[in-house]
C-alpha positions as CSV (number, residue, x, y, z in Angstrom):
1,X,107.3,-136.6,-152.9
2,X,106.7,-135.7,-149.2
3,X,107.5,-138.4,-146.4
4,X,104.8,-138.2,-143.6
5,X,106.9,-140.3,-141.8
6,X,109.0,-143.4,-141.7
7,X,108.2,-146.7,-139.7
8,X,111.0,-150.0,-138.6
9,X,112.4,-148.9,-142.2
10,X,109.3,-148.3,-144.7
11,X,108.4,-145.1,-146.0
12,X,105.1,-143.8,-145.6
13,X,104.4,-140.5,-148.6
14,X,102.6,-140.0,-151.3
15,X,103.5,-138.4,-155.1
16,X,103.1,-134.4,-155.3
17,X,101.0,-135.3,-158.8
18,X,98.7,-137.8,-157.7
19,X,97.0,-137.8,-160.8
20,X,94.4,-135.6,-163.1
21,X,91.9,-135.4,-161.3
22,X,93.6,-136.5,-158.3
23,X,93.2,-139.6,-156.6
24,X,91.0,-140.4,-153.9
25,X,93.2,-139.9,-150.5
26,X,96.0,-142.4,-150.0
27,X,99.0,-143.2,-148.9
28,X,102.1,-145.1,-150.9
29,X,104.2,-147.3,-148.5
30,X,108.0,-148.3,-149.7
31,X,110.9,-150.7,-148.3
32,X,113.4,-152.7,-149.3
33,X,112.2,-151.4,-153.7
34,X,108.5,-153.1,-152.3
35,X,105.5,-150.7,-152.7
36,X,101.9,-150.4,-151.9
37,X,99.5,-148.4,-152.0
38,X,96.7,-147.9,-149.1
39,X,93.4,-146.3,-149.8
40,X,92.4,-144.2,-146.5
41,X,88.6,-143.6,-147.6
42,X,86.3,-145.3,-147.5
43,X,87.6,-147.3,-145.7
44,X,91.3,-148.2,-145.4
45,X,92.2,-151.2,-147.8
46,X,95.4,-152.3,-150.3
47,X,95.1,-150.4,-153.9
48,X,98.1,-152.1,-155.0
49,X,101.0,-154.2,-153.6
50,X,104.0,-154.9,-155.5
51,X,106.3,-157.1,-153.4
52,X,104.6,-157.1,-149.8
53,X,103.9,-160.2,-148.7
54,X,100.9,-160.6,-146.7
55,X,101.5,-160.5,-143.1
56,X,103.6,-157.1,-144.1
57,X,100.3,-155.8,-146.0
58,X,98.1,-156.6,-142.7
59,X,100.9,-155.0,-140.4
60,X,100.9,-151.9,-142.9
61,X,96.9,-151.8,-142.8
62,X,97.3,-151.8,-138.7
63,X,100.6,-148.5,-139.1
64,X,97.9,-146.7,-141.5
65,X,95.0,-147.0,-139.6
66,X,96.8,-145.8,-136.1
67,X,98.3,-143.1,-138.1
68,X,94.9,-142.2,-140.5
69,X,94.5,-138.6,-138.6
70,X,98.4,-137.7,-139.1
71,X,98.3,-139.0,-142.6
72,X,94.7,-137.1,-143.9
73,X,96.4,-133.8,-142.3
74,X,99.5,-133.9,-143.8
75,X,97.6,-134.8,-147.3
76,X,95.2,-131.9,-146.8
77,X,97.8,-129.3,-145.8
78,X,100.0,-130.4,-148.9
79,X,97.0,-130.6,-151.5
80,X,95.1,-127.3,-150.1
């Protein structure tokens, strides 16, 4: 599962099978045995959390956001 990059201790990647056919572009987040999952388009917004609390999930929403352009290239260059 590439890493696109780690952040104060979470881990931003997503899974090399991200499903048949694959999921809309997104990006998994992971600290601590907490995940999420962050939907980049449309617009960015929580898929799934499983352990964040909230003011982590809005901090996370702010990281993906500033990060969107690193993120969609590193999905693209891994998925192309």
């Amino acid at each position: 599962m590439p890493v696109v990059f780690r952040h104060r201790g979470f881990r931003f990647f997503f899974y090399s099978n991200e499903g048949t056919p694959r999921e809309p572009m997104h990006i998994h987040v992971e600290k601590d045995g907490n995940e999420a999952q962050i939907w980049l388009q449309p617009d960015i917004r929580v898929a799934y959390n499983d352990g964040h609390d909230g003011r982590t999930l809005g901090e996370l929403l702010e990281i993906v956001a500033s990060n969107k352009t690193r993120i969609e290239r590193a999905w693209d260059e891994f998925f192309a």
